[in-house]
C-alpha positions as CSV (number, residue, x, y, z in Angstrom):
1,X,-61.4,83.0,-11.3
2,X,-59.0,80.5,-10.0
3,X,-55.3,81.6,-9.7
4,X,-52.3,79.3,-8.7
5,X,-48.6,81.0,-8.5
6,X,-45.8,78.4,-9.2
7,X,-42.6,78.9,-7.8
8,X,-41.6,75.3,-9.4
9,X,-41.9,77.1,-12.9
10,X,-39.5,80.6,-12.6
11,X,-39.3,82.6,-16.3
12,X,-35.3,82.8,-16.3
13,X,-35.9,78.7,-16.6
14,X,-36.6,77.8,-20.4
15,X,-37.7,74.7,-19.8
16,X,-39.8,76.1,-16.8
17,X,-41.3,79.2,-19.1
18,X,-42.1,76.4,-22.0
19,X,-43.8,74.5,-19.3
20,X,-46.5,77.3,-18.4
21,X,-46.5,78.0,-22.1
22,X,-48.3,74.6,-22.5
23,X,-50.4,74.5,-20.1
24,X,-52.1,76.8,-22.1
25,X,-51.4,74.7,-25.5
26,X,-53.1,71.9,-23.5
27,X,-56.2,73.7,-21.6
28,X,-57.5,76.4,-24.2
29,X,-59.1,78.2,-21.3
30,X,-55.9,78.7,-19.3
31,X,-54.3,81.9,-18.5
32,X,-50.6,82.8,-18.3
33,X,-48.9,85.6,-16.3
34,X,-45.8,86.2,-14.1
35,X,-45.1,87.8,-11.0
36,X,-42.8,91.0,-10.9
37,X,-39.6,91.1,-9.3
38,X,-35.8,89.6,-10.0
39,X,-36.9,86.0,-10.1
40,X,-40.8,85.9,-12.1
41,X,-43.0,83.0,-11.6
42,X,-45.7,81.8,-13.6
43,X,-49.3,82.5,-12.8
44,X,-52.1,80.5,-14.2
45,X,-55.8,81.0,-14.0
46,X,-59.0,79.9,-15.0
47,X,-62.7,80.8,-15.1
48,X,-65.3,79.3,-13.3
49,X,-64.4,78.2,-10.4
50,X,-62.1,75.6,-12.0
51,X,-58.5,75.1,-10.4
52,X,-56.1,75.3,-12.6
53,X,-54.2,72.1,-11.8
54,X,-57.5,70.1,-11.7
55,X,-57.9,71.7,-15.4
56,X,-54.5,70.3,-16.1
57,X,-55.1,66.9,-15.0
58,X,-58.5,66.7,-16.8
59,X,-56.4,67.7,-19.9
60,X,-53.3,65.8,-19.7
61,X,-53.1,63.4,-23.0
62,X,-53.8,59.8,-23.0
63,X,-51.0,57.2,-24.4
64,X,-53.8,57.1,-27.4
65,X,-53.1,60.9,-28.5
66,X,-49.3,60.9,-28.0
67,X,-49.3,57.7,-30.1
68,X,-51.8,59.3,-33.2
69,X,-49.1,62.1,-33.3
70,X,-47.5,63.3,-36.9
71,X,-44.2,62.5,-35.2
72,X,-44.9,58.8,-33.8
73,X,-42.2,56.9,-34.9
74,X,-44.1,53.9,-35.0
75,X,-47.7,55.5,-36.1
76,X,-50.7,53.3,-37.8
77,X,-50.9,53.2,-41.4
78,X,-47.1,55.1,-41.8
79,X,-43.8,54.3,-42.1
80,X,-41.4,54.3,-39.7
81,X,-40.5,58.2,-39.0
82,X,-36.7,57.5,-37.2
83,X,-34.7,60.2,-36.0
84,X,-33.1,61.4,-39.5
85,X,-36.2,60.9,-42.0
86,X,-35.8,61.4,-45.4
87,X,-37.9,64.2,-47.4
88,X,-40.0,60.9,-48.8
89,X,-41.3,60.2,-45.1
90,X,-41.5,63.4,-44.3
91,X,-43.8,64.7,-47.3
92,X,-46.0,61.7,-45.7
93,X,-46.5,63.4,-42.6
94,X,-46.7,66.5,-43.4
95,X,-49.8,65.5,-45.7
96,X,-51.2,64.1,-42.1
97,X,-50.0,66.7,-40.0
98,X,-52.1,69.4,-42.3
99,X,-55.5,68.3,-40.6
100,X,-54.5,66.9,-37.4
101,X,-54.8,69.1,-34.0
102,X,-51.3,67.8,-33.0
103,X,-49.4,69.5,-36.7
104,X,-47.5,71.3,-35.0
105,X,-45.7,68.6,-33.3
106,X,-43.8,68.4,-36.9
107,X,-43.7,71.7,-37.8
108,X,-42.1,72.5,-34.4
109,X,-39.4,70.3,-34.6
110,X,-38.3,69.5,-37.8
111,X,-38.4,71.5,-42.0
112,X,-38.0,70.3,-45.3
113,X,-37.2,74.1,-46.1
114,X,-33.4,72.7,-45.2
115,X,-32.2,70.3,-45.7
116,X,-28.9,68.6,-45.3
117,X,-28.2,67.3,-48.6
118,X,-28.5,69.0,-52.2
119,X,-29.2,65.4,-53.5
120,X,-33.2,64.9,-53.1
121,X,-32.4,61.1,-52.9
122,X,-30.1,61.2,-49.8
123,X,-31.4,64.8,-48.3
124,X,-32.7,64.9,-44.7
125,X,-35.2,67.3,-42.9
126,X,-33.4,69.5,-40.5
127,X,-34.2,69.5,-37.0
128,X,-35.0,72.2,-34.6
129,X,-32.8,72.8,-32.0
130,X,-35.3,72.4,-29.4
131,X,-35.2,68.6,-30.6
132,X,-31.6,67.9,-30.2
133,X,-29.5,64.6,-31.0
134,X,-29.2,62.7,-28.2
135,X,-26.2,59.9,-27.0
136,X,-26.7,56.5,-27.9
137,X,-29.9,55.1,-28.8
138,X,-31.7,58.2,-27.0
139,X,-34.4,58.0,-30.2
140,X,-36.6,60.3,-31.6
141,X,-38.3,63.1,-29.2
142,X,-41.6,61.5,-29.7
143,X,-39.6,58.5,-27.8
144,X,-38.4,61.0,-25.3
145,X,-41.7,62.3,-24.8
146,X,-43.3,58.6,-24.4
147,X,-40.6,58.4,-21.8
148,X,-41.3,61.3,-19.2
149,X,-44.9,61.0,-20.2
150,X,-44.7,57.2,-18.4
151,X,-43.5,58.9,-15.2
152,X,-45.7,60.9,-15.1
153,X,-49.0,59.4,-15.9
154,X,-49.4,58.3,-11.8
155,X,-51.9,60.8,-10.1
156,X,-51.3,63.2,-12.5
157,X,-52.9,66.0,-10.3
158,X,-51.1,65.2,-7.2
159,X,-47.8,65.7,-9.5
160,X,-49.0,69.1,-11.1
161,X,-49.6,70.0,-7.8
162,X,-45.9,69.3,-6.7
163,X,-44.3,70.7,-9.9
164,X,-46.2,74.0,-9.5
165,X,-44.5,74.6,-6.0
166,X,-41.4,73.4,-6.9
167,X,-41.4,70.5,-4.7
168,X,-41.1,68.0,-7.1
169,X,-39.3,64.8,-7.4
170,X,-36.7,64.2,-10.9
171,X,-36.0,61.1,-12.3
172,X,-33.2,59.6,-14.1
173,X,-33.3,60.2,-17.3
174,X,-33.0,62.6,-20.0
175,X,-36.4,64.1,-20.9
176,X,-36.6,66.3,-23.9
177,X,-32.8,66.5,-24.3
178,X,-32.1,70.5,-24.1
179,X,-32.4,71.3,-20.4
180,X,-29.2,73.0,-18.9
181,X,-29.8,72.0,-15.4
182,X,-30.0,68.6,-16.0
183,X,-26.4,68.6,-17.3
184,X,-24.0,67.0,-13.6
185,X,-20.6,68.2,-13.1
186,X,-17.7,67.0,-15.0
187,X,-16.8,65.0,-12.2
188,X,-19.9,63.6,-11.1
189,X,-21.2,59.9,-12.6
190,X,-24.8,60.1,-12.0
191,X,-27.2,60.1,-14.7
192,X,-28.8,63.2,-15.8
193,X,-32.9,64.2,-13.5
194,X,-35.5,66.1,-14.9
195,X,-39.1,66.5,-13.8
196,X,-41.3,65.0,-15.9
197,X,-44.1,67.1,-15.4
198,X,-42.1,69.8,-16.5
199,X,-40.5,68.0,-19.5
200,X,-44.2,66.7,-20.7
201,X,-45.5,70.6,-20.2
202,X,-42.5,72.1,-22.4
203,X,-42.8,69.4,-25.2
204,X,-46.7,71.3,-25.8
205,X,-44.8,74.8,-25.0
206,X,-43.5,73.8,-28.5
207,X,-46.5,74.2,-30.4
208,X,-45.4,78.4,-30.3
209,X,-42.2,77.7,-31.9
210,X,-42.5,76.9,-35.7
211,X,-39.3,75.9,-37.4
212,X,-38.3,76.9,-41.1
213,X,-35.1,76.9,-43.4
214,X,-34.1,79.4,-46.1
215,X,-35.7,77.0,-48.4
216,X,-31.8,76.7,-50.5
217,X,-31.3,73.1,-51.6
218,X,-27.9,73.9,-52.6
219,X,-24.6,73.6,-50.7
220,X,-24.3,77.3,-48.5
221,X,-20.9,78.8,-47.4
222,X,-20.5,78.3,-43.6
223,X,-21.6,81.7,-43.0
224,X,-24.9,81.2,-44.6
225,X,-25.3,78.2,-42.8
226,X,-25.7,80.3,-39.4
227,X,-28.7,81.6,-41.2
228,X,-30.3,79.1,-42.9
229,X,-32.2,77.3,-40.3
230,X,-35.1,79.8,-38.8
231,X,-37.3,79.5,-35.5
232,X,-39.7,81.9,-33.6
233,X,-37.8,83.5,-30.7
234,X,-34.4,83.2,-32.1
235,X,-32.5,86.3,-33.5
236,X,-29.4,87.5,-34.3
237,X,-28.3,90.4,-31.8
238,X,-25.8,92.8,-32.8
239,X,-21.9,91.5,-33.0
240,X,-23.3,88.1,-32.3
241,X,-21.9,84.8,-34.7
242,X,-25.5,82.7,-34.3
243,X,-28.7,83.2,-33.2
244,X,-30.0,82.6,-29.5
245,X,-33.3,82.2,-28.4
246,X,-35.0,85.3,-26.6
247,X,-38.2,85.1,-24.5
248,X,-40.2,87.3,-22.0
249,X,-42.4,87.6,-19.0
250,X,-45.7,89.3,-19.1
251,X,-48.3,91.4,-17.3
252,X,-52.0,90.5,-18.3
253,X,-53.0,87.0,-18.1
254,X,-53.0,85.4,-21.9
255,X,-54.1,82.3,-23.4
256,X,-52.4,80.5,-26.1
257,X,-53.4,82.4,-28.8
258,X,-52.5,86.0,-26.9
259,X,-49.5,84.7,-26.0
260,X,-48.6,83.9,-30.3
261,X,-49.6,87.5,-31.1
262,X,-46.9,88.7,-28.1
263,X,-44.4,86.5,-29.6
264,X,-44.4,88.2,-32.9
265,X,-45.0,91.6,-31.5
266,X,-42.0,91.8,-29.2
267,X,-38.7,92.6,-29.9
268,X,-36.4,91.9,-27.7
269,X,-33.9,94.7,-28.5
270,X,-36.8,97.5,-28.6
271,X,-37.6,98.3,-25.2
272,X,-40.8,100.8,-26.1
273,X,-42.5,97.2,-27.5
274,X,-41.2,96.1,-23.9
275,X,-43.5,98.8,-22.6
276,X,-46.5,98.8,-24.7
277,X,-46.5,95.3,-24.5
278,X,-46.6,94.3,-20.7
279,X,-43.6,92.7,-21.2
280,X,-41.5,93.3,-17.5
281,X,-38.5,90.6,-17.6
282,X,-36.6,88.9,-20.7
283,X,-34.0,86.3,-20.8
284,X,-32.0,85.4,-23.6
285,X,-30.2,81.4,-24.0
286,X,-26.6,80.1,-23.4
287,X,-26.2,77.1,-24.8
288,X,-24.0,74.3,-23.6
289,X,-20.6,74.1,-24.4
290,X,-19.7,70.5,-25.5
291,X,-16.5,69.4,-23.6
292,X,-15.1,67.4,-27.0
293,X,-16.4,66.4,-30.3
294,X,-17.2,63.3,-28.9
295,X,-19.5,64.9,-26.2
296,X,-23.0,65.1,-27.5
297,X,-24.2,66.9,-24.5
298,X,-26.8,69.3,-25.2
299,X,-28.2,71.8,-23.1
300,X,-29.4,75.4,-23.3
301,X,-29.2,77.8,-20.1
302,X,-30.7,81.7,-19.6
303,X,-29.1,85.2,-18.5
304,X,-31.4,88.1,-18.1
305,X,-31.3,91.2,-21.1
306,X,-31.6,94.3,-19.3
């Protein structure tokens, strides 16, 4: 077995702990773990002698997969999918996405079990919130993902490599559109950096994190509206007004499919599933606060849950 610790992907960072996640989205042989202690890293591993950023690199996906996706704006033999499709052009891909190994790249970021108008002729699908709005003419997140993919595709291993210690270089630019730490200062006039590698890793983290509505076509009340829109990892904690996003570090090394049947399994609040499930660490999201209505800023931060 080969095993590589990565400072450059810490739990407490969601976009970090997405990142590991899809490692093992994109190599079905890869392992997830994390470190004890206050700050957990991820640990990957793989059989046979393979190292696990060589396994990485051999798996990364071509500009011919990202472009086949369900969510392709521009995809062969569909219409255009823009960022607000209607229910007509999504029924399309969702009849595509059924039999295509990449579904889940619609089901993870957008439903047709909400949507935003009663009337079927003007109604949107809702999107998750892991596939945020983004200033200007930002686009779609399969246009986001195009993006940090095109930074990334130059020696791909030699980048892993670098990401995993946490030695690598950001860019200028906005990646997925939901990491806190690429937010600057009020004061500050430079654009917002991410890592790539990271961004391009966390995009395939998504694959874990089905989306759903309450499946109500009718108007809701406001407070059913903090309700209506569902996705794995996010409750509603006690004396809380909307639902964050929880998520844990573990003991054993799991593959995608182990890691699924954690997901469900743990409860954040229930610290005997903490226990019987290896779980040692767990973070729950702080989401940006938007400095004006006119700031479409969106980012989404971590504290720990004892």
């Amino acid at each position: 077995m080969s095993v590589l610790e990565c400072p450059g992907l810490p739990a407490h960072w969601l976009n970090g702990w997405l990142a590991a996640v899809g490692t093992t989205v994109l190599v079905p042989e890869m392992r997830l773990s994390w470190t004890q202690g206050r700050s957990p890293r991820a640990v990957l591993s793989t059989n046979g002698g393979v190292d696990p950023v060589e396994a990485l690199a051999s798996a990364w996906p071509s500009l011919q997969r990202v472009q086949d996706m369900p969510i392709s704006k521009d995809r062969h033999g569909c219409a255009v999918f823009p960022r607000r499709p209607s229910l007509e052009s999504f029924i399309e891909r969702a009849q595509l996405a059924r039999s295509h190994r990449d579904g889940w790249t619609l089901s993870s970021t957008l439903t047709d079990l909400y949507v935003t108008d009663s009337n079927p002729a003007t109604a949107e699908a809702k999107h998750s919130k892991l596939d945020p709005a983004g200033p200007g003419t930002i686009g779609t997140l399969h246009d986001r993902l195009l993006k940090v993919l095109g930074y990334a595709q130059n020696d791909v291993g030699s980048s892993l490599e670098a990401t995993a210690k946490g030695m690598a270089s950001r860019v200028a630019t906005n990646g997925l559109g939901f990491d806190a730490m690429r937010i600057t200062a009020l004061g500050d006039k430079s654009k917002p950096r991410v890592d790539p590698i990271v961004e391009s890793l966390a995009f395939f983290g998504l694959a874990l994190f089905p989306v759903r509505g309450d499946g109500v076509s009718a108007d809701r009340t406001r407070v059913a509206e903090r309700f209506a829109l569902r996705q794995r990892g996010w409750h509603l904690a006690d004396g809380e007004r909307s639902r964050r996003l929880y998520w844990p570090a573990w003991d054993a090394g799991l593959g995608r499919f182990g890691i699924d049947a954690l997901l469900d399994a743990w409860r954040p609040s229930d610290r005997r599933s903490w226990h019987r499930l290896g779980v040692h660490a767990g973070w729950a999201s702080v989401e940006y606060n938007p400095r004006g209505t006119a700031d479409t800023t969106r980012g989404i931060g971590s504290e720990a849950i004892a």
